[in-house]
KOLTORRO-151836 format. One record per residue (C-alpha): y, x, z; residue number from 0; residue in one letter. Coordinates in steps of 0.2 Angstrom, whole numbers. Example, Ala and Ser with C-alpha at 12.3 -4.5 7.8 and 13.67 -1.06 7.14 Angstrom:
BEGIN
REC    c2    c1    c3 seq type
REC   -22    62    39   0    a
REC    -5    68    36   1    s
This chain:
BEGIN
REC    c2    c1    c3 seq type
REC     6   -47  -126   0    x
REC    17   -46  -112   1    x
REC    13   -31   -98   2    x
REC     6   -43   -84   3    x
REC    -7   -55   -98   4    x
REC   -12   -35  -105   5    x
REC   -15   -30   -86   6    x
REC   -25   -45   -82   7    x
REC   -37   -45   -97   8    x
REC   -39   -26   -98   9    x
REC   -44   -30   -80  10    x
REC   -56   -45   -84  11    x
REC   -65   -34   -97  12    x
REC   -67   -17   -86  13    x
REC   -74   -29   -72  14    x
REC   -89   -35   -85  15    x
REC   -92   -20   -91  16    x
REC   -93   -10   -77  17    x
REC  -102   -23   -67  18    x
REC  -114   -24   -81  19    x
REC  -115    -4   -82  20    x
REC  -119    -6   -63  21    x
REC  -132   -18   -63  22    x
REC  -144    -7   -78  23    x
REC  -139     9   -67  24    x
REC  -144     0   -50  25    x
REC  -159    -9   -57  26    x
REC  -167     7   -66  27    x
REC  -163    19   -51  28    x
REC  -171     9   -35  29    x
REC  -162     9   -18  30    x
REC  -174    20    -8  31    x
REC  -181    31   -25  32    x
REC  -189    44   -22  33    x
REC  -182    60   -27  34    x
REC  -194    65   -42  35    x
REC  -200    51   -45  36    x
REC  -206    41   -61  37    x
REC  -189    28   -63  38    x
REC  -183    40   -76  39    x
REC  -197    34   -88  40    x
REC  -195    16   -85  41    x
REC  -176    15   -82  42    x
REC  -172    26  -101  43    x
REC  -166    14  -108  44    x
REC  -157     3   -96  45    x
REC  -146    21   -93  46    x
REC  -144    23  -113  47    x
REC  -136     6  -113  48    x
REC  -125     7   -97  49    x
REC  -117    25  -102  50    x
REC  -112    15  -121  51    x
REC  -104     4  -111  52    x
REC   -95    16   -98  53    x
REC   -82    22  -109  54    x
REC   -76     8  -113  55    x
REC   -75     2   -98  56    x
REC   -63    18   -95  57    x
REC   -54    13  -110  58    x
REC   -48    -3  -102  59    x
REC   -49     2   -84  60    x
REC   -33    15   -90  61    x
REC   -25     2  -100  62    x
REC   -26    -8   -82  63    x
REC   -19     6   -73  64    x
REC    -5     8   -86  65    x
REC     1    -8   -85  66    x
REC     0   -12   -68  67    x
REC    11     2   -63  68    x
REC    22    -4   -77  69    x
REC    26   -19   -69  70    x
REC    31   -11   -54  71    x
REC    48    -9   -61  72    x
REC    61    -1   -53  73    x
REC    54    -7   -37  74    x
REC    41     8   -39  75    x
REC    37    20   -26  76    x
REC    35    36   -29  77    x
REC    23    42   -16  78    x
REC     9    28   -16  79    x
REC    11    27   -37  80    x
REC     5    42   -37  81    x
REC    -8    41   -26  82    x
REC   -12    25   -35  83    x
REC   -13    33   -50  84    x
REC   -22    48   -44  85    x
REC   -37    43   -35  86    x
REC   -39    29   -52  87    x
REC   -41    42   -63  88    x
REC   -51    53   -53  89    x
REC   -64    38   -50  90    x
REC   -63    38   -68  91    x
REC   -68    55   -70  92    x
REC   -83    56   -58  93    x
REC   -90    37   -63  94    x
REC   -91    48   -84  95    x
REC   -97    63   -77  96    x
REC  -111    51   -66  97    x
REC  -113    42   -82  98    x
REC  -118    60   -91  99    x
REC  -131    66   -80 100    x
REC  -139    51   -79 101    x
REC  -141    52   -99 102    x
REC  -145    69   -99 103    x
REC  -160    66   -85 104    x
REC  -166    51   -97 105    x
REC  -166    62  -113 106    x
REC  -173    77  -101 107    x
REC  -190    76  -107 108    x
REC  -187    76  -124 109    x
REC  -184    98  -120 110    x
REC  -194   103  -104 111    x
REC  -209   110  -107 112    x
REC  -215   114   -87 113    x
REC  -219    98   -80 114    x
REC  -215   105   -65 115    x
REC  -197   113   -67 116    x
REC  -193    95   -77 117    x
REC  -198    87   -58 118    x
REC  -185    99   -51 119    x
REC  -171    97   -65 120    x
REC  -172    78   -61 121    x
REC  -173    78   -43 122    x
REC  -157    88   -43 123    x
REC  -148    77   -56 124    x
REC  -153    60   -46 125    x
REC  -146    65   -30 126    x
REC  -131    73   -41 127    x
REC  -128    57   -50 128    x
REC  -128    47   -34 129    x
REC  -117    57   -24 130    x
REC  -106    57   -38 131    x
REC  -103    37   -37 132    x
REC  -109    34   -19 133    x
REC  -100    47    -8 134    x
REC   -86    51   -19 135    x
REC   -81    40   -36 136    x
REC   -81    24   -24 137    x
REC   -73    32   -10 138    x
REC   -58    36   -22 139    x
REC   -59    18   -27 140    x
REC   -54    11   -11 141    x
REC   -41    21   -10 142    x
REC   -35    15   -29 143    x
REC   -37    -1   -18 144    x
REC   -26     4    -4 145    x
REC   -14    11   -13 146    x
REC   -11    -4   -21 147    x
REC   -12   -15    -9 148    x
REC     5    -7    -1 149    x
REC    12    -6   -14 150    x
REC    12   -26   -16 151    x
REC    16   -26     3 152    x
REC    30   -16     2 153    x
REC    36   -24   -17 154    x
REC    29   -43   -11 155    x
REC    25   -43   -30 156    x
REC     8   -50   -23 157    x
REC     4   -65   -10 158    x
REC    -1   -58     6 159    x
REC   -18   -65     9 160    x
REC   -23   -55    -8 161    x
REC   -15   -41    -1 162    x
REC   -25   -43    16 163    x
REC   -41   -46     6 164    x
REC   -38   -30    -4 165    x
REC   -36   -19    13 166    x
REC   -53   -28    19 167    x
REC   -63   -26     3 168    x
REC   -55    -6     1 169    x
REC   -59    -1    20 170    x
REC   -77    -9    17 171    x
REC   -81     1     1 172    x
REC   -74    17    11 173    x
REC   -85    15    25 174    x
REC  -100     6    21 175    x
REC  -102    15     2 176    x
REC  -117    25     8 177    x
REC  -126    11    16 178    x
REC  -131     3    -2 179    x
REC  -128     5   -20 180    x
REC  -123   -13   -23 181    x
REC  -107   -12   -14 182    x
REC  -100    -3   -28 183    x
REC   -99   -21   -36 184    x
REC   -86   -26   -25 185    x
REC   -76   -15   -36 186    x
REC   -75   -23   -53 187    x
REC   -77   -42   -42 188    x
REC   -60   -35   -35 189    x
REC   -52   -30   -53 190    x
REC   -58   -47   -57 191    x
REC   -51   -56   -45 192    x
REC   -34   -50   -46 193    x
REC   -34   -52   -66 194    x
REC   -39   -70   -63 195    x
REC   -24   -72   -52 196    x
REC   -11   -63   -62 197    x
REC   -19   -74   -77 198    x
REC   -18   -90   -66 199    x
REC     1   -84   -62 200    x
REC     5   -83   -80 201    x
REC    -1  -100   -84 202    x
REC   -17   -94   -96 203    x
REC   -30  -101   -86 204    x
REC   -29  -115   -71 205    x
REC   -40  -109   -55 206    x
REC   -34  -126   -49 207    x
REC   -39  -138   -64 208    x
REC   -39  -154   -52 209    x
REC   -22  -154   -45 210    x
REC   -11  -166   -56 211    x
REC     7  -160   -59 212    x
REC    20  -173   -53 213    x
REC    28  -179   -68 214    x
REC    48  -178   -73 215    x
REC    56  -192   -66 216    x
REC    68  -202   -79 217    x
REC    83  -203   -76 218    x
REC    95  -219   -79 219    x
């Protein structure tokens, strides 16, 4: 498969299955949870299912990385690639290490035997796990975005209005990544989109399966 097809479907794949691991770790943890609370009892299992699906989401979020910066070429700048690689890998990190506290807290009960110190460990593991991903994993994920972004600006390997809707979607996530958990979906939705792109480019899929192509003319 050539390096632009791997990008786009290891970046169709990471935007499911992080999207997907999201939505079980959004919907067992609410928005405004009290610290302490009894969503670790209810939410076990969504938790259980969204950290089986994490690592592979890493898996194919690396591959994306890998061959997206291989198709930078020689036209690769040193500076932002590194930041691009950077800041991807250490969203990587803190999105596992999230992802293993919130298995530990749901399998916590399983060893505590003071109710009271198990309300403690847990209370400190929420607000642990969602600093993690609110404050810093996303954070490092617009500037992944960023990063990017000028690179394609700099390269025009990339039209500019996806280039202008990367800077708006990056500076949203870093400013507003506190206001909601939700907004960490305009992550994978913006991995998503630029692999449906790249995949349109190739000529795998047609975003525009209405528009007739003019046919060759014969000639006499």
């Amino acid at each position: 498969m050539s390096t632009p097809r791997a990008a786009a479907v290891a970046g169709v794949l990471f935007a499911v299955l992080f999207a997907a691991a999201l939505i079980l770790i959004r919907t067992s943890i609410p928005e405004h949870a009290e610290v302490g609370t009894q969503w670790i009892e209810s939410g076990r299992d969504k938790i259980r299912v969204a950290a089986l699906l994490i690592p592979f989401a890493g898996i194919t979020f690396l591959w994306f990385i890998g061959v997206v910066r291989d198709g930078f070429g020689h036209l690769e700048d040193k500076f932002f690639a590194s930041v691009f690689i950077g800041s991807g890998l250490l969203f990587l990190a803190m999105t596992f290490v999230a992802s293993a506290v919130g298995v530990a807290l749901s399998s916590s009960h399983s060893f505590a035997t003071d109710a009271t110190a198990h309300a403690d460990v847990v209370a400190f593991g929420q607000v642990l796990m969602m600093t993690l991903t609110k404050t810093y994993a996303l954070r490092m994920a617009a500037v992944f975005m960023m990063s990017l972004a000028t690179i394609w600006l700099r390269t025009s390997l990339m039209p500019r209005w996806l280039v202008l809707t990367t800077y708006a979607v990056a500076l949203a996530v870093l400013i507003s990544a506190d206001v909601s958990m939700w907004i960490a979906l305009a992550f994978p939705a913006w991995v998503l989109i630029v692999s449906l792109f790249v995949l349109n480019r190739a000529g795998v899929i047609d975003l525009h399966p209405g528009d007739e192509k003019p046919k060759p003319s014969r000639q006499t």
